[in-house]
N, C-alpha and C positions, 0 to 999 in steps of 0.2 A: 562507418560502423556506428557511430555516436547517432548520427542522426534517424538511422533507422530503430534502434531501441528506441530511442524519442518518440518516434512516430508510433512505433508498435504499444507506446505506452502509454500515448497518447489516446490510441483508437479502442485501448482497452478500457483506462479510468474514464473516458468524459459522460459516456451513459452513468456512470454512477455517482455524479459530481452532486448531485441534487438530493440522493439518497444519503451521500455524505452530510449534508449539512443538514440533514433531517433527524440523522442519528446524534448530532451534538447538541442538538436542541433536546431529544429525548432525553440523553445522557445529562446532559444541565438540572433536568427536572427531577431526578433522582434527590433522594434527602439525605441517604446515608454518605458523609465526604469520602470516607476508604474507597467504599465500592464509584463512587464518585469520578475516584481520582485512578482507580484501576482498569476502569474504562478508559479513561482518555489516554493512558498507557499504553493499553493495548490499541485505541485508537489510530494512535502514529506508529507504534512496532509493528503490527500486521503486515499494511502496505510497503514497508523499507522492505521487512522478509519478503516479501512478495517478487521486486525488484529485484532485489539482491538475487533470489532464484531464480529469477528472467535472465540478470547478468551470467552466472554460473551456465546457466543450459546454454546459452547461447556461446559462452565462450568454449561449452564442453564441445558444441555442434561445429564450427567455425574453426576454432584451432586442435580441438582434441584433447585439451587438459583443464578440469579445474582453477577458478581463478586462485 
């Protein structure tokens, strides 16, 4: 089971790996440190929620109940 999430999340993020690290160079170049630092916040929270709701559907689809 593990390894298939893997895969499925693997074939989802790699086309976007390069756009990743195009956004933290953007996000670097900002002046203001708040908004700064509120990026890069949401930069790693997006993708966990992202997962985390890959984990949930899948375990809603496969066992039938929220994790």
């Amino acid at each position: 089971m593990e390894d298939i999430l893997e895969l499925i999340l693997s074939i989802l993020f790699i086309p976007f790996e390069s756009k990743y690290d195009n956004l933290k160079i953007k996000i670097n170049r900002i002046h203001n440190k708040a908004l700064r630092f509120l990026l890069k916040v949401l930069l790693i929270l997006i993708p966990f929620a992202l997962i985390f709701g890959l984990c949930c559907l899948c375990s809603y689809i496969f066992r039938g109940y929220w994790i």
